[in-house]
C-alpha positions as CSV (number, residue, x, y, z in Angstrom):
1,X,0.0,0.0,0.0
2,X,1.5,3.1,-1.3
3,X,2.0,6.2,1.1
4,X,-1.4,8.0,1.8
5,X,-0.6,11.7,1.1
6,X,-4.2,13.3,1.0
7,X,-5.6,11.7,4.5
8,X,-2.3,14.0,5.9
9,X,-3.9,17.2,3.6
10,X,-6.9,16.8,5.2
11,X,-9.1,15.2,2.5
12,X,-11.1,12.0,2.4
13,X,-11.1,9.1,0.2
14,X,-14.2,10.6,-1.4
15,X,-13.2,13.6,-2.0
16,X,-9.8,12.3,-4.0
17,X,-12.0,10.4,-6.1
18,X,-14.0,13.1,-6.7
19,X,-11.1,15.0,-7.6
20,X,-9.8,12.2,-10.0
21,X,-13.6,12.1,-11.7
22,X,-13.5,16.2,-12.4
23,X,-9.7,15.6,-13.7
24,X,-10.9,12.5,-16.1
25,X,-14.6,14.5,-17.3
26,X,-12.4,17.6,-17.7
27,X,-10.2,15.6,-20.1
28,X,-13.3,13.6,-22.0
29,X,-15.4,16.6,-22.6
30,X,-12.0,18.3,-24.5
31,X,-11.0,15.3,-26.1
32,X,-14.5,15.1,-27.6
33,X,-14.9,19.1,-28.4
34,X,-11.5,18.4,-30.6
35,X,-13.6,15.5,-32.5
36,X,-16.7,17.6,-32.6
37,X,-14.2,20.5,-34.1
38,X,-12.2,18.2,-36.7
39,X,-15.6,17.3,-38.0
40,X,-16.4,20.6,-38.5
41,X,-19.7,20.7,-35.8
42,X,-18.2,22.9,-33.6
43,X,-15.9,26.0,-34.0
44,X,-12.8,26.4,-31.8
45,X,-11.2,24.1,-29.4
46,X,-8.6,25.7,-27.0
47,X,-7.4,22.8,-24.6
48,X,-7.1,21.9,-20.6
49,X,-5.4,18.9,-21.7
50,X,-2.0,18.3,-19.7
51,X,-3.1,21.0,-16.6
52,X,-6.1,19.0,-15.1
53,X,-4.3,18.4,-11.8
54,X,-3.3,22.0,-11.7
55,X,-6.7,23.3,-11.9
56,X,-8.9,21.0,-10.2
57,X,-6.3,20.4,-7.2
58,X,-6.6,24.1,-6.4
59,X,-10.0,24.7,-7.1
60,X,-10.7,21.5,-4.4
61,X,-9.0,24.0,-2.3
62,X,-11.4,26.9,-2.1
63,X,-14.8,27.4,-0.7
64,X,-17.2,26.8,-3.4
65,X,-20.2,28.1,-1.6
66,X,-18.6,31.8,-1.2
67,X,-15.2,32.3,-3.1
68,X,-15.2,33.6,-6.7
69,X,-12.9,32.1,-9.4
70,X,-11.7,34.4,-12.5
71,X,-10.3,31.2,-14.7
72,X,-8.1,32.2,-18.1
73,X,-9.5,30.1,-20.9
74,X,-8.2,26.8,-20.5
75,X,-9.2,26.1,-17.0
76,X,-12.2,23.6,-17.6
77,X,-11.1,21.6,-14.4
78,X,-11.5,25.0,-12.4
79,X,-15.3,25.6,-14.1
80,X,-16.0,22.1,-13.5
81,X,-15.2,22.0,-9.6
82,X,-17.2,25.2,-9.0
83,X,-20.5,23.6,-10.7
84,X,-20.4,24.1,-14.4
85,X,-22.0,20.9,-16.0
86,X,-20.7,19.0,-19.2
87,X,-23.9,20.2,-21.1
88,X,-23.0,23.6,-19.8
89,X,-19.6,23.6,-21.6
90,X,-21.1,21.5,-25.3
91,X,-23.7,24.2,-25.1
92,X,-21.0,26.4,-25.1
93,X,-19.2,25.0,-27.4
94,X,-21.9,24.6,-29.8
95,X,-23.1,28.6,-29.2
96,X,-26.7,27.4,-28.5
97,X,-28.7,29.9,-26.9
98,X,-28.7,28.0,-23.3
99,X,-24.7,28.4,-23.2
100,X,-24.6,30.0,-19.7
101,X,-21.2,31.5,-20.6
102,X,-22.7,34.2,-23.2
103,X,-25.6,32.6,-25.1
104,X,-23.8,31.5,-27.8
105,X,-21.8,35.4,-28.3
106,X,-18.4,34.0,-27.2
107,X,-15.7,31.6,-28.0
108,X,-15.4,28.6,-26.6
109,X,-13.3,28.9,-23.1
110,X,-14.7,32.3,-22.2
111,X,-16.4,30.5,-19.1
112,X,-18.7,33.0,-16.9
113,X,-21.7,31.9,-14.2
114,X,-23.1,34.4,-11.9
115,X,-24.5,31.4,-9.9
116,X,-21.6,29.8,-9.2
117,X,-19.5,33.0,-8.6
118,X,-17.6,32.2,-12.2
119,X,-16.5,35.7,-13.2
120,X,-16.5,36.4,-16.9
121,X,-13.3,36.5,-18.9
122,X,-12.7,38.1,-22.3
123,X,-10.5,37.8,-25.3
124,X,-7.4,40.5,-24.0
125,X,-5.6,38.0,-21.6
126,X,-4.5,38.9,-18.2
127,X,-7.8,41.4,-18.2
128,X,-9.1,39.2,-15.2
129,X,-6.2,39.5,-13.1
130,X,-7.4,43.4,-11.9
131,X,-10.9,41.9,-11.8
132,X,-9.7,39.5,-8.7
133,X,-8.0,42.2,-7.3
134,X,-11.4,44.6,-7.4
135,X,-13.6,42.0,-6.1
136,X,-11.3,41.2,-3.4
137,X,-11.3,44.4,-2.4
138,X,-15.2,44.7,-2.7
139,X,-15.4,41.8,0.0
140,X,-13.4,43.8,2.4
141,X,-14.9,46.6,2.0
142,X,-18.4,44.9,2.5
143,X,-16.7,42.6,5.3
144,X,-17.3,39.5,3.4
145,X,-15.0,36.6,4.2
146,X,-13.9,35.8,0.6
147,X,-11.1,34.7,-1.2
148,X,-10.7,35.4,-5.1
149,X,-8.5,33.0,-7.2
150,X,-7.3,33.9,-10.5
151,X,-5.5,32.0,-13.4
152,X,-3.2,32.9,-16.5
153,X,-1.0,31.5,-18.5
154,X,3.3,32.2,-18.0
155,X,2.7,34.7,-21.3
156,X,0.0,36.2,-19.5
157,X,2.6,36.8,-16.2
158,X,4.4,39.8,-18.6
159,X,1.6,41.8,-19.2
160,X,0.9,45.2,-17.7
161,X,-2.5,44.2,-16.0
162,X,-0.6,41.0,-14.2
163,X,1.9,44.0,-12.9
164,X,-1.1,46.0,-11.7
165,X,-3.4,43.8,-10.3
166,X,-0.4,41.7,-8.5
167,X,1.3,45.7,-6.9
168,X,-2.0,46.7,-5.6
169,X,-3.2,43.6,-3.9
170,X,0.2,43.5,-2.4
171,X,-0.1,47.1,-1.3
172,X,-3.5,46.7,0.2
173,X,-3.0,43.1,1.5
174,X,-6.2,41.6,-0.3
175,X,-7.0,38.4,-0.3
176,X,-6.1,37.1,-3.7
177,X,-4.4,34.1,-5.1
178,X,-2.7,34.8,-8.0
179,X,-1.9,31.6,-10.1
180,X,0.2,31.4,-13.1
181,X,-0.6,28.1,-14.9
182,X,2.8,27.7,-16.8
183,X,2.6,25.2,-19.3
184,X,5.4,26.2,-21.2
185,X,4.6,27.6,-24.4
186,X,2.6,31.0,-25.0
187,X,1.6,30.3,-28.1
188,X,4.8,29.3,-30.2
189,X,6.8,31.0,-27.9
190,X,8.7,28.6,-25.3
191,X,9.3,29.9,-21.6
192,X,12.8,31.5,-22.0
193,X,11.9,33.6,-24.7
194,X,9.1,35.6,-22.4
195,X,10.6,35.3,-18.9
196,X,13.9,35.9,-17.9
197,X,13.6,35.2,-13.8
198,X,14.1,31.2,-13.8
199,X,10.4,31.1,-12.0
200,X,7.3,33.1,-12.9
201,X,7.3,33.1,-8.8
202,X,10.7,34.9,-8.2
203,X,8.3,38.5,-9.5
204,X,6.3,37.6,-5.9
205,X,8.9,39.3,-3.4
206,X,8.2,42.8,-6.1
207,X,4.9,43.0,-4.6
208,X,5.5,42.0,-1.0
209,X,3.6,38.6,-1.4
210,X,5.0,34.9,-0.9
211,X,5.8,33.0,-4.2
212,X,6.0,29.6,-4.6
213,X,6.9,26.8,-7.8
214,X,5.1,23.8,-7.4
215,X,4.4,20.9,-9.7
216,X,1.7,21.1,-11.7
217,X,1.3,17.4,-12.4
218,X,0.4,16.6,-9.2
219,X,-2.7,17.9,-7.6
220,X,-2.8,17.0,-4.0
221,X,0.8,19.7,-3.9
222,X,-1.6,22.4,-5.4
223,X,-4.7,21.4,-3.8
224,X,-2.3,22.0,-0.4
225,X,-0.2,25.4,-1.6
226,X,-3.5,27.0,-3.0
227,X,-5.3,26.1,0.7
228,X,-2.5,27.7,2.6
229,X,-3.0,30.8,0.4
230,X,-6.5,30.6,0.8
231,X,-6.2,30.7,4.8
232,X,-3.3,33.4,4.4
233,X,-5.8,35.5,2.3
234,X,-8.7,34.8,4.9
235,X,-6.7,35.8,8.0
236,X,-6.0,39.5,6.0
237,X,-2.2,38.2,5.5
238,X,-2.7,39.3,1.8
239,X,-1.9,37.8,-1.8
240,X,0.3,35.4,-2.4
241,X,1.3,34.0,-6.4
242,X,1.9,30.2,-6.8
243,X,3.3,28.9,-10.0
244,X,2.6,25.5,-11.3
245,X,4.4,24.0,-13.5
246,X,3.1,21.5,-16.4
247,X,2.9,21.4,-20.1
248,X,0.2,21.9,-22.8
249,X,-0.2,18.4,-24.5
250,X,-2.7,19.6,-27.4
251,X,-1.2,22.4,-29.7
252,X,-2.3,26.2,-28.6
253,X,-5.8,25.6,-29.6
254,X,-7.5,23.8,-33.0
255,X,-6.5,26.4,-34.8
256,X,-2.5,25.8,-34.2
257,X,-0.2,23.4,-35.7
258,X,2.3,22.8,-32.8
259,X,4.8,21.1,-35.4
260,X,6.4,24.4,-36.5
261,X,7.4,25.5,-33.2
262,X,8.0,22.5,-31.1
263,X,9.4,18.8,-31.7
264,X,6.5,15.6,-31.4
265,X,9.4,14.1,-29.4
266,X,9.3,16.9,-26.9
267,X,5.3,16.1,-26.4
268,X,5.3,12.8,-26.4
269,X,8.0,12.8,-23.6
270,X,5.8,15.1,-21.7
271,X,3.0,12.4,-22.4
272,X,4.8,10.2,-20.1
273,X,4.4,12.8,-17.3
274,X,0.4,12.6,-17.9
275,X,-1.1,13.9,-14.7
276,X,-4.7,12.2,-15.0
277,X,-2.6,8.7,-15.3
278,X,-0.6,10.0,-12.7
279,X,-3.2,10.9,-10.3
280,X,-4.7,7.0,-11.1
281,X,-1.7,5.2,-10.2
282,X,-1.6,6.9,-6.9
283,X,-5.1,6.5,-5.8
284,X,-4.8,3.1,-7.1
285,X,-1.3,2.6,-4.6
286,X,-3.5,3.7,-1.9
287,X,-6.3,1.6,-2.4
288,X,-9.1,4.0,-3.2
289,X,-9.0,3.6,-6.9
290,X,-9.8,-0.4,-8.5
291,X,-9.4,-0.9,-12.3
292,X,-13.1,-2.1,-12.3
293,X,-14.0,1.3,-10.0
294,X,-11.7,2.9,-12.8
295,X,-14.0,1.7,-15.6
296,X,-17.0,2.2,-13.9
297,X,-16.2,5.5,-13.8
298,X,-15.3,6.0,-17.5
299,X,-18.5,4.8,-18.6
300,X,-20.5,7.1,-16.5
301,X,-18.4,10.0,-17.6
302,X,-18.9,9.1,-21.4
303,X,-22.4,8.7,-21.0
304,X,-22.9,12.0,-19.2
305,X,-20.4,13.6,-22.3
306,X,-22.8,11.5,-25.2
307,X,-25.6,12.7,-23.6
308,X,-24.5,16.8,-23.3
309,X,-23.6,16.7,-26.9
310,X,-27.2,15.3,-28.2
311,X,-28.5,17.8,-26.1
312,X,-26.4,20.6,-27.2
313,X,-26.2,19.9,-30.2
314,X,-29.6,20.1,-31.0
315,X,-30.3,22.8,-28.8
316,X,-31.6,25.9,-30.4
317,X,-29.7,28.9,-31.4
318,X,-29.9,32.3,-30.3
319,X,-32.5,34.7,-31.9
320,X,-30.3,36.7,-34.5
321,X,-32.3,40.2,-33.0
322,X,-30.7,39.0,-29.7
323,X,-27.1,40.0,-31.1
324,X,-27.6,43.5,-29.6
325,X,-28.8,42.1,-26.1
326,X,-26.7,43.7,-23.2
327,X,-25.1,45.9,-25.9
328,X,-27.4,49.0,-25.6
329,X,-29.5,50.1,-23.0
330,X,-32.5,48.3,-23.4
């Protein structure tokens, strides 16, 4: 029986598995979109595929009846844990009416839920790092115990409203966690061509807030770095920024051919490193995971995905008159 690492985080055998499902239905219900989009059903496909443990270890760490998440584009896992459904994203994906992102007026990945406290992001990247820093500061000013929790990518970590939000969350000691999702390419461009600190973390001690690197392959270390930060935040100790380190395994999004800019060895290597197979062999080491609890699994997850995209995709469309909804005063 192989070492039991969550019991010591706090977290029951439940709750790992539950962590393991969100990481696998993450990975099927992308997986599918990139079949839906290579048979031309559904536009755009821009991929969690590879940062699974990443996002839903963190999210796992936050309240999900009173924090509020501001995820960058690829953070399905993140949507997911806070109470976004499969049908929710094929609707989305499909730009049906019903997408609770944006009926149907946004891309793919442009994830937003008032219900579920799932702020809306937008094209620009790095525009919802300032957001979490305004909400936060909202809470305290309405004495709310929350926490805000806000994802980019490394590319995003250069641009000016990373440097903004990040200073004045520092300044005013707001409850923010700031996490930079580095999966090694922005775009075509590789890591050492956009940062020259070895870590995205090192920029933390700029703006008088703890940094730390931490792998991204393996959720139960962000589930526990992103609590910590969480409690920090909650006991008015201020922001801290936590790095995770993985790597994309799909290229940028459908629209990208990876082979120009980095070599199929290079992926398949990282293949190897696959956090969802990861996360399986550990929970099966420990006992909570069976190959026939495994498969049971699997086939309620594909069912659940078969079922979203029927639904979706025969879900109506918006109105075309409805284009100019929220656009004008009405």
């Amino acid at each position: 029986m192989a070492e039991n690492r969550h019991a010591a985080l706090g977290l029951s055998d439940e709750q790992v598995l539950e962590m393991y499902k969100t990481m696998v239905m993450a990975r099927k219900i992308d997986e599918r979109m990139w079949l839906l989009n290579r048979s031309g059903k559904i536009p755009f496909v821009i991929s969690c595929q590879g940062q699974e443990a990443a996002q839903v270890g963190a999210a796992f760490a936050l309240d999900r009846e009173k924090d509020y998440v501001l995820p960058y584009y690829r953070d399905m896992g993140v949507v997911l844990t806070f109470g976004m459904t499969a049908k929710d994203l094929m609707l989305s994906g499909f730009a049906k009416a019903e997408d609770p992102n944006s009926g149907g007026r946004q891309m793919p990945g442009h994830f937003g839920q008032k219900s579920n406290r799932i702020v809306t992001g937008s094209s620009p990247v790095t525009t919802q790092v300032p957001h979490a820093v305004g909400i936060a500061l909202a809470g305290r000013m309405e004495k709310k115990d929350i926490v805000t929790f806000v994802t980019f990518g490394e590319g995003s970590s250069n641009q000016g409203d990373f440097h903004e939000g990040a200073n004045f969350a520092g300044v005013h000691k707001l409850p923010v966690i700031f996490m930079c999702e580095n999966n090694k390419y922005a775009i075509s461009v590789p890591y050492e061509k956009q940062v020259a600190a070895k870590y995205v973390s090192d920029r933390a001690i700029g703006y008088g807030m703890p940094g730390f690197t931490i792998d991204g392959n393996d959720p139960l270390e962000v589930y526990k770095a992103v609590k910590e930060a969480a409690d920090r935040g909650r006991r008015g100790e201020g922001p801290t920024l936590i790095e995770t380190i993985s790597y994309r395994l799909t290229p940028h999004s459908s629209d990208d051919d990876d082979r120009s800019y980095r070599e199929q060895e290079e992926v398949a290597e990282a293949k190897k490193n696959d956090p969802n197979a990861k996360f399986a062999d550990y929970l099966k080491g420990c006992g909570v995971l069976t190959e026939e609890i495994d498969q049971t699994i699997q086939a309620e997850i594909m069912k659940t995905i078969n079922e979203a995209t029927d639904y979706a995709e025969n879900a109506a469309y918006a109105d075309p008159e409805s284009a100019l909804k929220h656009v004008y005063a009405e």
